[in-house]
N, C-alpha and C positions, 0 to 999 in steps of 0.2 A: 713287511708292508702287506698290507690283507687286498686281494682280489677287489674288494668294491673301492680301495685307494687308486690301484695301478687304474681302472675302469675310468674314473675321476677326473683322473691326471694324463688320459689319453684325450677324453673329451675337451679337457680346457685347452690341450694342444692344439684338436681337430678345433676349435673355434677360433684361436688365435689364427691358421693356418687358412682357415674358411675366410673370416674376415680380410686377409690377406687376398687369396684368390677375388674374393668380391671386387676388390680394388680393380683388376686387373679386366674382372667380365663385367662392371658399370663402366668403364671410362670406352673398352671395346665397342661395348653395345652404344654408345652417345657418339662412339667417332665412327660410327656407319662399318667396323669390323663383324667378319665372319665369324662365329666363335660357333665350334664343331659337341663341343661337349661343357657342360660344367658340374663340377661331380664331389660331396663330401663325401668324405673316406677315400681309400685306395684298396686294390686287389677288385676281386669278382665284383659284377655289379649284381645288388639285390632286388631295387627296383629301379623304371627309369621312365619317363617318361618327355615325348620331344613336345617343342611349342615353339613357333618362328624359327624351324628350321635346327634349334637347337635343340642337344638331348639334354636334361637334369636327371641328374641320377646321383643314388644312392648307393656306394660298395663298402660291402661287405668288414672291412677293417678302419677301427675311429683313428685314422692315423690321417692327418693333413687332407688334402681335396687336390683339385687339378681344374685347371679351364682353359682347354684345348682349342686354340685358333686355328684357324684354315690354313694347311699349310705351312703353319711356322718356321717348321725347319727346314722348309722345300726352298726352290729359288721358285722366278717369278712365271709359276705354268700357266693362271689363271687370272683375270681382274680382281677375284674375290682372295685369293691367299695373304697372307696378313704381309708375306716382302713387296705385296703390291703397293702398300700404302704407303703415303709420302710418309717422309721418315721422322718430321717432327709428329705425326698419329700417333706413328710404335713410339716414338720415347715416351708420349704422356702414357701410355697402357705400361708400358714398363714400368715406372715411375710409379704406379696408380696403387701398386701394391705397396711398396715399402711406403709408401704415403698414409696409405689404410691403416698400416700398424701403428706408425706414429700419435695418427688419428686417436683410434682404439685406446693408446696408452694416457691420451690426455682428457679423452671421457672417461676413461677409470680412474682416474684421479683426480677429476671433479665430483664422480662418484663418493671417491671415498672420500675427501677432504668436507665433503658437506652433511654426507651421513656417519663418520665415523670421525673426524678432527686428523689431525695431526699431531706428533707430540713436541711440544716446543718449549724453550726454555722458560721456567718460572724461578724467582728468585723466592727462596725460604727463608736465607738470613743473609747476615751481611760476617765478614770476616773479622772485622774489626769494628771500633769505633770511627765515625764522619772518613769512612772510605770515601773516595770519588764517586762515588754512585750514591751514598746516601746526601751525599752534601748536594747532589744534582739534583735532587727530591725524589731518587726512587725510591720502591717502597717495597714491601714485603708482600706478595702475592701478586707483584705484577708478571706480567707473561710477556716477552720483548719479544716483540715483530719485526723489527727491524733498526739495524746498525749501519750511521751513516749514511741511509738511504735506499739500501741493501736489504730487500726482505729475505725474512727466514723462513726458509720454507720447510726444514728440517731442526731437529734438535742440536746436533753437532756443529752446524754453520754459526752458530754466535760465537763460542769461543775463535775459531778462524777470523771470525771479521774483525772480532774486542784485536787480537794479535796485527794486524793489518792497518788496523786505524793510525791516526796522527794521534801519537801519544801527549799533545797539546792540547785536543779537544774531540772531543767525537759528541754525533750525538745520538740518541738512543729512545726509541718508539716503544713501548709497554701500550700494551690492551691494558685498560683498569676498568673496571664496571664497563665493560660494554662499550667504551669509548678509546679510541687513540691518544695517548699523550707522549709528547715526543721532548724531551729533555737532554740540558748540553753538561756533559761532565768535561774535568779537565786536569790533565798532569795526570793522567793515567799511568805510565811511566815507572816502573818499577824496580829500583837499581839493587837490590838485593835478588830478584829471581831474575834479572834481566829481560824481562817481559811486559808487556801490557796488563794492566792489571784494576777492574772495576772494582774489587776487592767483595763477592759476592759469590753467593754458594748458589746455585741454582737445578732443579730437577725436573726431570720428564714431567709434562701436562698436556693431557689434550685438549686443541682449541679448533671447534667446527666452526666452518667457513658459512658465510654466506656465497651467493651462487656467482658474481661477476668476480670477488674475492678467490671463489675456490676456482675459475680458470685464471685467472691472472697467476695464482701460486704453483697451477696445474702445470702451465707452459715453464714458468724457472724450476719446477722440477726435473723435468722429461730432460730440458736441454742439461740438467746436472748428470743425469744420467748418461745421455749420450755423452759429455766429456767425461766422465770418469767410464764410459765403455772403449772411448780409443787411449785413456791411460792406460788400460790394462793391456790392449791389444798392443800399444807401443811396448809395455813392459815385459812381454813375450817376447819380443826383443831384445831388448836391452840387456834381460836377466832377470826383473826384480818380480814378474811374474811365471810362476813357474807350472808344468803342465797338471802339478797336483792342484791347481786353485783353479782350475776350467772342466764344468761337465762335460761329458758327451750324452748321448738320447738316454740311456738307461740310468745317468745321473740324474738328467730334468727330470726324468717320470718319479724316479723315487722321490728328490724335492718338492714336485708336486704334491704326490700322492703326500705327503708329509702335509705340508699346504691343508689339503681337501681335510684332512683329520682334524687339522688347528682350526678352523672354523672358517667362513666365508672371508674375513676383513683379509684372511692372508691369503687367500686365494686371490681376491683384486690385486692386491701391493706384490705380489709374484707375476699376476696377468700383466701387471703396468712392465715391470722389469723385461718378462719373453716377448711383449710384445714392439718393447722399442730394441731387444736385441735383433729378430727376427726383420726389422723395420732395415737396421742399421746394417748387418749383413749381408744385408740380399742387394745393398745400392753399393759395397764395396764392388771396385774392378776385378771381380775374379769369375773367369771361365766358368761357363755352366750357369752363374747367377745372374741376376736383373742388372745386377752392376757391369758385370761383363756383356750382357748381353747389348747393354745402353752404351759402353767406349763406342762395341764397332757400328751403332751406330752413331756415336759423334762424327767416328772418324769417316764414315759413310756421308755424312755433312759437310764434311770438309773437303775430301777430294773428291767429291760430288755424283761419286759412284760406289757402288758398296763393296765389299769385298767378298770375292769367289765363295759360294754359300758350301761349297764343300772344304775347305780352308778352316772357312768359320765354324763348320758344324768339326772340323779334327778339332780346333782349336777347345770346343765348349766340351767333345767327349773326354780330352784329355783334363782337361780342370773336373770335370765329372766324376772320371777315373779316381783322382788327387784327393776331392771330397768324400770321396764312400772310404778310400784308404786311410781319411784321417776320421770320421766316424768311427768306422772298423775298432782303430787303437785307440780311443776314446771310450768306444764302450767293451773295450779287453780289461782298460785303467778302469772303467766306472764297475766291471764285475771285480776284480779286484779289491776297490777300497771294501764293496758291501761284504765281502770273507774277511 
């Protein structure tokens, strides 16, 4: 991986990371919070400059940002420190971030889905003669949108839904010139492969969206991803996913850097990805993150007073502790795989 890759692939972090912070010092600054710093990059500051009491600043390393409230991790010294504020404030500033990412991820994917398509299923031939799909009046160059009702918003998801349908009828949405036509096939039904079966060959095509179409598609992507990101995290679990299928930081930068070389279109469809994991992450309940930091205050909601701010602050160094120890062995595995 060449120097101007790893360079790349630190910057697309530092903005995914930035955009995140943004979340956290826009919703701050709208709910009348102190915010003490907000700063891209991390380590030494390069340059910096204060404005409403705030300092912006520039340091030295493109590694993520920070945006430092009044106080945060203090108990209540002052009117202005951020445990001063009623508690439903902190949650949306909490919240604001992993929200941004999500955000982030579904403007890149209206991005891409209007300037670059999608690649979707197109039918080339048929398997046989008067298949269920040709007797439906499909046709050879049609590109199917949606099954059942069910849009496509990737390639792989049609043969899933063909499998899922009522093998007595489904019906079946083709783009043809520019236009939607949606046709009913039937007896799908296949008792020699014991499967659903339209009886059609079909191959990757890309199909660019128009603009209410490319968010309409953008939203049932993102939320595909987010379920197929807590299958995996369940599958950590279970067993079926195992710690050779998960990077740690020096795995993302080389995937990256990988990315930045293949051209811009994978650098967005990689931003969509870090940027809804980083989203999804940070709102799980774990110590030290947005997510842990939002339980105590549910539970600060609940029994209507907050919990010992020294308690809370063992509680977030020891999940802190937990996180740097599981990065740590993550990127021991990710120097690893690159030998």
């Amino acid at each position: 991986m060449t120097l101007l890759s790893i360079i790349g692939a630190l910057l697309v972090l530092t903005v995914l990371v930035f955009v995140h912070e943004l979340g956290h010092f826009y919703a701050g600054k709208k709910l009348g919070f102190r915010i003490d710093e907000f700063a891209i990059g991390m380590g030494p500051v390069v340059c910096s400059k204060e404005k409403n009491g705030t300092r912006f600043a520039i340091r030295a390393l493109p590694i993520g940002g920070l945006c430092a409230f009044h106080g945060e991790d203090e108990g209540v010294s002052d009117p202005e420190c951020f445990n001063a504020q009623p508690v439903w404030k902190r949650m949306i500033v909490v919240l604001a971030g992993p929200f941004m990412n999500i955000l982030l991820a579904v403007v890149l994917a209206v991005i891409i889905l209007m300037t670059y398509g999608e690649y979707m299923p197109m039918i080339n031939d048929f398997t046989a003669e008067n298949t269920p799909a040709e007797a439906a009046g499909i046709q050879v160059g049609d590109i199917i949108t949606e099954i059942d009702g069910k849009s496509i918003t990737y390639y792989a998801e049609c043969t899933d839904y063909i499998q899922q349908a009522d093998p007595a009828r489904i019906e079946v949405t083709v783009r043809r010139d520019g236009m939607d036509v949606t046709l009913t096939a039937h007896d799908i039904y296949d008792p020699e492969s014991g499967s659903n079966r339209l009886g059609i060959y079909i191959s990757p095509e890309r199909l660019r969206y128009g603009f209410f179409e490319a968010v309409a598609n953008s939203v049932q992507y993102t939320c595909y991803i987010v379920k197929e990101m807590f299958r995996v995290l369940g599958g950590l679990f279970t067993g079926s996913v195992t710690s050779d299928d998960v990077a740690g930081p020096v795995g993302t930068i080389s995937i990256i850097g990988q990315a930045v070389r293949a051209g811009f279109e994978v650098v967005l469809r990689l931003g969509v990805l870090i940027s809804i994991n980083l989203g999804i992450m940070n709102i799980l309940p774990i110590p030290a993150l947005d997510g842990g930091r939002f339980l105590f205050m549910v539970i600060e909601a609940v029994r209507g007073k907050p919990i010992p701010p020294e308690k809370e602050g063992m509680i977030h160094m020891a999940g802190l502790v937990l996180l740097f120890g599981l990065m740590i062995l993550l990127t021991v595995m990710d120097v690893r795989k690159l030998f």
